[in-house]
N, C-alpha and C positions, 0 to 999 in steps of 0.2 A: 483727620481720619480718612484713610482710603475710600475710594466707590465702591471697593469691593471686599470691604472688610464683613465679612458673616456675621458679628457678635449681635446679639438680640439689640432691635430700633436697630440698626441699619439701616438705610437708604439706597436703592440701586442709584446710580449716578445719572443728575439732573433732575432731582425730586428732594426735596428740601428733607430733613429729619423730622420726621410726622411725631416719633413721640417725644423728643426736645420740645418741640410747636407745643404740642396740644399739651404736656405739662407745663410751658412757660405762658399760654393763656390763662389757663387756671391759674396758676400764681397769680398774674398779674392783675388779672380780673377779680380774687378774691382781697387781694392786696389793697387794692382802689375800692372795693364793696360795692362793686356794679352787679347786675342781673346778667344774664346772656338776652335779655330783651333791652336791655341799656347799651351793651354795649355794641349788639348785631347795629341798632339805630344808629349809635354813633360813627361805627364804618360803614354802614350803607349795604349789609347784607343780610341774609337772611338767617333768623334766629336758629334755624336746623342748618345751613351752613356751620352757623361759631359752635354751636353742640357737636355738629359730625366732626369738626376740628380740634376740639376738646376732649374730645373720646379718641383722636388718632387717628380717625379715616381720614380718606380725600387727598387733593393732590395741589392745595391751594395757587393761585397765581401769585407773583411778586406784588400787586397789583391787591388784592385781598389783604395779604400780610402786612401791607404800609400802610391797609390803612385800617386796621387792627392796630398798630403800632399808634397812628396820631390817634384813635381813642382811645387807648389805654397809656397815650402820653408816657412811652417808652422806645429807646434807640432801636431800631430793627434786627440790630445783632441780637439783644438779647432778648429777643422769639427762638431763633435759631442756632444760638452759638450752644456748642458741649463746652464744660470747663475744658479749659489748657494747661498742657503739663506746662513745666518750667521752661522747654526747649521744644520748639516745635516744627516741623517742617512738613508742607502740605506740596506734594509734587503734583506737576501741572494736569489737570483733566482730576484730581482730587477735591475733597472737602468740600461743606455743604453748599448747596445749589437751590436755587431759585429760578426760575421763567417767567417772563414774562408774556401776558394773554394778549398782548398790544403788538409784539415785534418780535423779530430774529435776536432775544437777547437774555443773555443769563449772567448771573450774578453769583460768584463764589466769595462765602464770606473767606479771608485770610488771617482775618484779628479783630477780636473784638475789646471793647474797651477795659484797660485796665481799671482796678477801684483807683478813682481819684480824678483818672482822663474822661474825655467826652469822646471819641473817636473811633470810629469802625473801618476796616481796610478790605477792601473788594477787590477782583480779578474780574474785568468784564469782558466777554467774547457775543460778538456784535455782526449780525448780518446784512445786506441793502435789502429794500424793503420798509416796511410802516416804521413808524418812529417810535422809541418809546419813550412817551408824556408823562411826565412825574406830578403828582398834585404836590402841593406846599407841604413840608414837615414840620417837624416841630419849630416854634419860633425862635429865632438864633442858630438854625442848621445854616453849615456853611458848607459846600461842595467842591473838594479839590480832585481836577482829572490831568493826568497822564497819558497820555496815547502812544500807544508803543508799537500797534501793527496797524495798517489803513489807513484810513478816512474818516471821517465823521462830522456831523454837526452836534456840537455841544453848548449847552448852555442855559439862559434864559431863556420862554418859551417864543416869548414875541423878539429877539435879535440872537439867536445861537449863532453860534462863531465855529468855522470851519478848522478843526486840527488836523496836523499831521503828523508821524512818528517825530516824540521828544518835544511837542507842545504841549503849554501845560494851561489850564483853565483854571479859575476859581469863582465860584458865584454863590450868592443865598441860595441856599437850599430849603429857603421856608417861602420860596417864590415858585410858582409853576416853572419847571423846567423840561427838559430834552437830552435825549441822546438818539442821533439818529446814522449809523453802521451807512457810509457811501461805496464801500467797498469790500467786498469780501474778505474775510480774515482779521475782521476790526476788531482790534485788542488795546484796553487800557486800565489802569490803575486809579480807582475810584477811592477817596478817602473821604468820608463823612464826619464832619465831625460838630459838635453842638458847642457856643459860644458864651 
């Protein structure tokens, strides 16, 4: 979907789709038959946070959402993703976005899993500056990057490995990891996918 698509729930560009979000908490949360005081506990935030998120307000960090995600033990696309038509094509500086509260870095979802797949596909644009520290995800995430513009340290939290355009990484993604932008214009291709 465009940034600057008008149609009601819109999103201006680099702010994730608040009423996707807050209907796919609800789902998820009433799915699993948790409280909103279960599940604020279980990501570590506050119970009028996950309600102002459930109702649509607020502008959550990627950082909040992941981890609404490990407790309601669901892939992070589907917080975020609108159904997909059959053929899809998201032109570059489009489709939904996330920030992160930690660093120069955002996350455009590209594809989220098919029924049957485990696997979500990202556009990351990355700046120098703080790192962004990942806590562990679900158990059997596995993490495959790309690096297609800059720099960067990628990887596990305690040994990331320095890419460069047309390196590729792969690590558990249910381990604390990193991505940290060495150079301006850091750009890569992030695939998530569960084992």
């Amino acid at each position: 979907m465009a940034a600057d698509d008008t149609s009601p729930g819109a999103e201006p560009e680099g702010r994730p789709p608040m009423a996707v979000i807050a209907a796919s908490l609800r789902r998820e949360r009433t799915r699993n038959g948790l409280s909103l005081t279960e599940v604020a506990r279980r990501a570590g935030i506050a119970k009028s946070t996950l309600s102002q998120l459930e109702s649509g307000a607020g502008n959550p960090s990627l950082e909040t959402l992941w981890a609404l995600c490990v407790a309601l033990q669901v892939p992070f696309a589907q917080l975020i993703a609108r159904p997909e038509p059959k053929v899809q094509v998201i032109r570059a500086g489009e489709g939904p976005a996330v920030v992160s509260s930690q660093a120069d870095y955002r996350a455009v979802l590209l594809s989220t899993c098919p029924p049957g797949a485990r696997r979500d596909v990202y556009f990351i644009a990355a700046e120098p500056g703080s790192q962004r520290s990942s806590d562990p995800h679900m158990p059997g995430a596995v993490e495959h990057v790309v690096l297609s513009g800059g720099r960067a340290l990628v990887g596990l939290a305690d040994e990331p490995v320095e890419l460069r355009p047309g390196d590729y990484i792969a690590y558990p993604g249910d381990l604390p990891h990193v991505f940290q932008a060495l150079e301006p214009g850091t750009r890569a291709v992030l695939i998530s996918e569960l084992t």
